[in-house]
Every structure is written in structure tokens, then in C-alpha cells.
N, C-alpha and C positions, 0 to 999 in steps of 0.2 A: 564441504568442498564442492558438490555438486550446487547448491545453493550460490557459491561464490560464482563459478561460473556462467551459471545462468545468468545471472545478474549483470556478468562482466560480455557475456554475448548477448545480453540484451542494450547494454550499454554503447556495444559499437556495433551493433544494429540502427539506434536512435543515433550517434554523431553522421556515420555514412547516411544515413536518410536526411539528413540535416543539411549536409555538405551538399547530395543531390536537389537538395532544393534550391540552394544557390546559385545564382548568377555568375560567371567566371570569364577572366582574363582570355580569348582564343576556347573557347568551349565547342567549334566546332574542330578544330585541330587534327582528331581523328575522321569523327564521322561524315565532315566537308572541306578539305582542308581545305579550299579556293572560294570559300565563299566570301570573306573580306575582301577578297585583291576581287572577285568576279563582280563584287558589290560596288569597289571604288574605282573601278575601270568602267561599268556600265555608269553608274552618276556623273563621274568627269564628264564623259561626253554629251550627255544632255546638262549641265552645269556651260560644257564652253558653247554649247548653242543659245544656250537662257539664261545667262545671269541672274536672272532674278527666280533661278529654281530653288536657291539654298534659304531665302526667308520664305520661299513657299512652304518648303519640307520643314524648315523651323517650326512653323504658322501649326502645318498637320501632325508633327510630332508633341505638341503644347497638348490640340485640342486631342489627339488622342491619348494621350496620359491622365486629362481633367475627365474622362467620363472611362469608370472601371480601369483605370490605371492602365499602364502602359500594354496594353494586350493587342492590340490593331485592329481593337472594334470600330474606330472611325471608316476602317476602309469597305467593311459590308456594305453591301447594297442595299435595299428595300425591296421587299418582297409583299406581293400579295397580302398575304396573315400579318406584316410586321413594316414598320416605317420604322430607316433606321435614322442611327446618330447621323448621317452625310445630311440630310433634310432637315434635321433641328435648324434655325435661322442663323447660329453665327458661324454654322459650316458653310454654309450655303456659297462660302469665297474660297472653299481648302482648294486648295490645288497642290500637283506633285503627284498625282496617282499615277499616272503614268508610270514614272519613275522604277517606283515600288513594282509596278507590276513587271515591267520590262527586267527587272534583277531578279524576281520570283521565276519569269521562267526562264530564264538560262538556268537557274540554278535547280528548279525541278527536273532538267534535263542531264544534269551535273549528279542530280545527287537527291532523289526523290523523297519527297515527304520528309527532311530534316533540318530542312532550316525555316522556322517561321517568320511572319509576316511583320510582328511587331520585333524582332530582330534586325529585320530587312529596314525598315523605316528608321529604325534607332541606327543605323549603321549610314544609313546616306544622309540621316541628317546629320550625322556626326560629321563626315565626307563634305559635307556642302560647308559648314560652318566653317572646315578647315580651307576647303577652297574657298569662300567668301574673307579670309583674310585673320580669321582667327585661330587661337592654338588648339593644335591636334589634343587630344585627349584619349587615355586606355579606354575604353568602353567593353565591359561586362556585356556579354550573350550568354541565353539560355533563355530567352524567355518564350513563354506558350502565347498561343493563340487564343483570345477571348470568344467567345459563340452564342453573344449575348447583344445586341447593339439597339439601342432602343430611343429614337429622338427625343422624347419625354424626357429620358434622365439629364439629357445634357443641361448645364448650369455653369457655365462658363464668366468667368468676372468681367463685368462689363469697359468697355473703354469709359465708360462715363461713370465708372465707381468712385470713392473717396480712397486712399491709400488704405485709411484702415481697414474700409470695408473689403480691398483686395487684398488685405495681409490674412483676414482672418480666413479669407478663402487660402489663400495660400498654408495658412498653421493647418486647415483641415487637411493638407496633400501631406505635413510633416514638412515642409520649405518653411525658409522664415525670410524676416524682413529683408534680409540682405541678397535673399534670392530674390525675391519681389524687385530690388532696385536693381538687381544684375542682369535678369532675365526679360526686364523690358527694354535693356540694351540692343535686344536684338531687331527692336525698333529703329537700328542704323538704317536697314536695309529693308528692300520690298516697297511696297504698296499698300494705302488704305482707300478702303471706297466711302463715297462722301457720305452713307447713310449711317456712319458708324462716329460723325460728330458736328452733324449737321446740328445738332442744338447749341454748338457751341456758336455758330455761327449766325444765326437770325434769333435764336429765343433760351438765352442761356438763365437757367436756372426758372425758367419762366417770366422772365423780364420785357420778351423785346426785344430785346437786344444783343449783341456779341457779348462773348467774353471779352471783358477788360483786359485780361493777362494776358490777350493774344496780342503779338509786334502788330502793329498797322502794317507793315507790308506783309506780313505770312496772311494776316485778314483778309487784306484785297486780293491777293493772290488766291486763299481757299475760296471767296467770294466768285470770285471770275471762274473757277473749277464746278465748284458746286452752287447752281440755282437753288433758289429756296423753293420749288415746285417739286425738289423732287421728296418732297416731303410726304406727298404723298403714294412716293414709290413702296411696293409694301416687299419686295425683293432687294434687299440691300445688293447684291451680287451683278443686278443689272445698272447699277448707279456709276457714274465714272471715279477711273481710281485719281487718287495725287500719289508723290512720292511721302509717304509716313517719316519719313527724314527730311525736313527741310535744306539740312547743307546735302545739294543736290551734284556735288563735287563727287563723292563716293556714294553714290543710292544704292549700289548694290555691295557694299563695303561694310563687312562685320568690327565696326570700330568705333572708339569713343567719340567722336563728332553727335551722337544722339546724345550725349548729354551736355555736349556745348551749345544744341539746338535747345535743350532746354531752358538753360541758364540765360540764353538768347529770348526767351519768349517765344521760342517758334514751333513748340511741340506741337501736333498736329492733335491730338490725344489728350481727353481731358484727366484721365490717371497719368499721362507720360508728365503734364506740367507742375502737377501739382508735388513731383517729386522736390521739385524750386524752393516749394515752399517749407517743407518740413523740418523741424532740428532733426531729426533723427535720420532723413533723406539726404538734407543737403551736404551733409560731410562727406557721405558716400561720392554724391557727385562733383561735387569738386576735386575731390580724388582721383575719379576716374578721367577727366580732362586734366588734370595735373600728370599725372601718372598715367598712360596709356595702356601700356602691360600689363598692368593691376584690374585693368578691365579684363582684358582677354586672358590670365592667369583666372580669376575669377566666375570670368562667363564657364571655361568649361566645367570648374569644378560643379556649379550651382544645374550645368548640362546633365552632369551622371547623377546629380542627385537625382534632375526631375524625369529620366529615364528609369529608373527604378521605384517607381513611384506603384504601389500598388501592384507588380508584376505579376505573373502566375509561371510557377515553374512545375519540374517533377512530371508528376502526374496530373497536373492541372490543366482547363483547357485542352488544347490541342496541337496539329500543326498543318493550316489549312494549307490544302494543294491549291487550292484560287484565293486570293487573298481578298476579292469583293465577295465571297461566298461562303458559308458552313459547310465543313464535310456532311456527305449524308450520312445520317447517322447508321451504325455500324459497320460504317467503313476499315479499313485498319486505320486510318487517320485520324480517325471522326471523336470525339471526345469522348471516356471510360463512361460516362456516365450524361444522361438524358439532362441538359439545362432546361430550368426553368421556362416556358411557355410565354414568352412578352405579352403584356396584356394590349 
């Protein structure tokens, strides 16, 4: 009998520690109840001054997910001992910190040390997608703070990848094809700066020459945008931007026009075009400009996947009072246990 129950208290010991570790519906509920409404009231109003802050925070929720998963290691800074993720090269255009920072501190004023940063990020970029004209989505909170952020590891799939080679990055996250074609949707909206497909433009594939598969008029048009001089710029971030959506009707608009830009020839992106060409791409996207809803139906679902990508919960991580900085260690905030030393 005592044997049974040991077993049977050890049993729901391991589900409750299970469940703790989980990411959850309102999981601040108790310990913050205002931090979603403090979240989506602060974003609204920087959203209705910048339009174009919802594919910023898109852009910094991506790249913070693609290095140690969704933790808000992109938002450390660089320190002395350590250059972090923000300084790798295809950060080097994030923006939307701001944001993040301005809801961290009302709410550490609110309700100290309980809501973290890669929470805070997943929560306005969710806010932004919805004020940029796409469907609202539940989004799960509880996640920790990463205390790790290291330029080196960043490996981000290039604009100028092949599909497949972006899908097999994408199977490494656990996303698959269909997220790859859904989540470069968000390519409606924002900006691209010109050193992120200048080769498409003067010396494609090593040729010499343009891409053929680019419309003549989006050509002249990126031509007149982007000199081929600045090819020797080695800061992508000081390059001039275009709008990354050609139909320039909706540029700041979460909606399927990027893949009528595609089918048009006019993707900016040489992964965005090549979606045109694939059996296995082109159904998708013909769908998606047939079918409008079934974009935005889809983009969130492929959203919460790639927010839960890698997350740290529990006892993991942390929950940084500055969201550009590491608590000091043994802080009450600071992480249970000493990370790793960045090389």
C-alpha cells in the first residue's frame, strides 16, 4: 500500500511539474492580471504613430525565435566580455525595441519581476499582426528569459536561399513547408533594405546580369532604388529601404496581395519568388489569393507555432528586469543557476 502510493505521489508530482512547464492560455491572470490589456494599449499607440511597427516586431519576433528559441535573447545588448545576437549582420535592421521596452516598464511598475521579455515581444507582435489587419490569435504565455545571446550563433535563412534550403531550416525549428509558405506572408508589409537582394539586381547567380524572373517594371523600379555601388556597402542597415511588397496600395497591410506580388513577378526576395515556381509552393499560393481568409486563418495558426519554438519555461532562464540586459547574477531574478560563459 505504501509502495502504491508513493508511486501514485510521485506520479502527480511529475504531471504538476509537467503542466508547470507549460506555456498557458492568460498565465499571467493571477500574478499580472493587466499585463495583456497594459501590453496592447501601450503597442496600439506606437502602432498608430508608425504603421510600419507591426512588420518591425514581425521581423524581431522571427529573428528572435531563430537563435535559442523564443527566449528574447535578440534583445540583450553587447557587453564588453560578449557581442551579442543584435550585432550578428541580419540583425543589424531589427527594430521595434523600443516597443518592448516601453511595455517592460510600465509593467515592472505594475507588477515587478513577473512578466518577461520574450512574453512581452510575443504579445505585441501578436497585437501588431492584429492591428496590421490580420486575425487575432490565443497566444500562450509563460515563457522565460534566455541569458545567453551570442552573434556567432545567429544562422538565419538567407533572402537569397532556395526553398528547399529554407524549409530544411525551417524542419530544424519543427515548422514545416506550409509554415515556410505562410510566414513569408508577412512579407505584405514593412521594408527591405537594398543589400539584402542586390545580387538579384546587377549579378544574379553570377551572371551579370538581373534576374530574368523579375517584372521589367519592379527591375527599373529596384534599379532606381538601389545603385549598384552600394555593393560595396558592408552594413546592410545603412543601405536605402523599398517597400518588400510591391503592391504598394497596402505596404503596411497584413494581407494576401504578397502573393499576388508574387505570381506578378514582382517579389522583391529571391526566396519570396521562387515560391511561383514550385509544385509543391504554387498551390499554396494560389490559394492564398483566391482565398484571402485562408491566409490570415493560417498565418496565425503557423504564428503560435513559431512563438513556441524552443521556449524555456518553469525554472528555466529567467525573468529579466531590463530586457537589453542579464539580471546580476544572484539577484532574486537572475537565473537558479550560472549559464554558460559565451566564448
Amino acid at each position: 500500500m505504501e509502495a502504491f502510493l508513493l508511486a501514485l505521489l510521485t506520479l502527480t508530482l511529475l504531471v504538476n511539474s509537467t503542466f508547470c512547464q507549460n506555456l498557458q492560455i492568460h498565465f499571467y491572470n493571477t500574478s499580472c492580471p493587466q499585463a495583456e490589456i497594459v501590453s496592447k494599449n501601450i503597442s496600439t499607440q506606437f502602432f498608430t504613430a508608425d504603421p510600419s511597427l507591426p512588420a518591425g516586431l514581425l521581423r524581431l519576433q522571427f529573428h528572435d525565435c531563430w537563435t535559442r528559441g523564443c527566449d528574447g535573447s535578440v534583445l540583450i545588448d553587447s557587453t564588453e566580455q560578449n557581442i551579442a545576437e543584435k550585432e550578428a549582420p541580419p540583425n543589424l535592421t531589427l527594430r521595434g525595441f523600443e516597443v518592448i521596452d516601453a511595455i517592460k516598464a510600465v509593467l515592472e511598475k505594475e507588477c515587478q519581476g513577473i512578466v518577461s521579455c520574450a512574453d512581452i515581444l510575443a504579445m505585441a507582435t501578436r497585437d501588431g499582426c492584429a492591428f496590421a489587419g490580420g486575425s487575432a490569435y490565443d497566444l500562450k504565455t509563460g515563457r522565460r528569459d534566455g541569458t545567453i545571446s551570442i552573434m556567432s550563433e545567429v544562422n538565419m535563412p538567407g533572402p537569397s536561399f532556395s526553398v528547399s534550403e529554407a524549409l530544411a531550416n525551417f524542419e530544424a525549428k519543427g515548422l514545416d513547408l506550409d509554415d515556410l509558405i505562410t510566414l513569408l506572408g508577412g512579407h505584405s508589409m514593412g521594408f527591405a533594405h537594398c543589400g539584402f537582394f542586390l545580387d538579384r539586381l546587377y549579378n544574379f547567380d553570377g551572371s551579370g546580369q538581373p534576374d530574368p524572373t523579375i517584372s521589367p517594371n519592379t527591375l527599373q523600379t529596384l534599379l532606381n532604388a538601389c545603385p549598384q555601388s552600394l555593393e560595396s556597402n558592408t552594413n546592410v542597415s545603412l543601405d536605402p529601404k523599398v517597400f518588400i511588397n510591391q503592391d504598394t496600395s497596402t505596404p503596411f497591410k497584413l494581407d494576401s496581395s504578397f502573393y499576388q506580388a508574387v505570381l506578378a513577378a514582382e517579389a522583391v526576395l529571391q526566396l519570396d519568388q521562387e515560391l511561383a515556381f514550385g509544385n509543391s509552393t504554387l498551390p499554396v499560393v494560389n490559394d492564398y489569393v483566391a482565398k484571402p481568409d485562408n491566409f490570415r486563418k493560417k498565418f496565425a495558426k503557423a504564428m503560435i507555432k513559431l512563438t513556441e519554438v524552443q521556449v524555456k519555461t518553469g525554472q528555466e532562464g529567467e525573468i529579466r528586469l531590463n530586457c537589453s540586459v542579464v539580471n546580476p547574477v544572484g539577484s532574486p531574478n537572475s537565473a537558479p543557476s550560472l549559464a554558460p560563459s559565451p566564448n
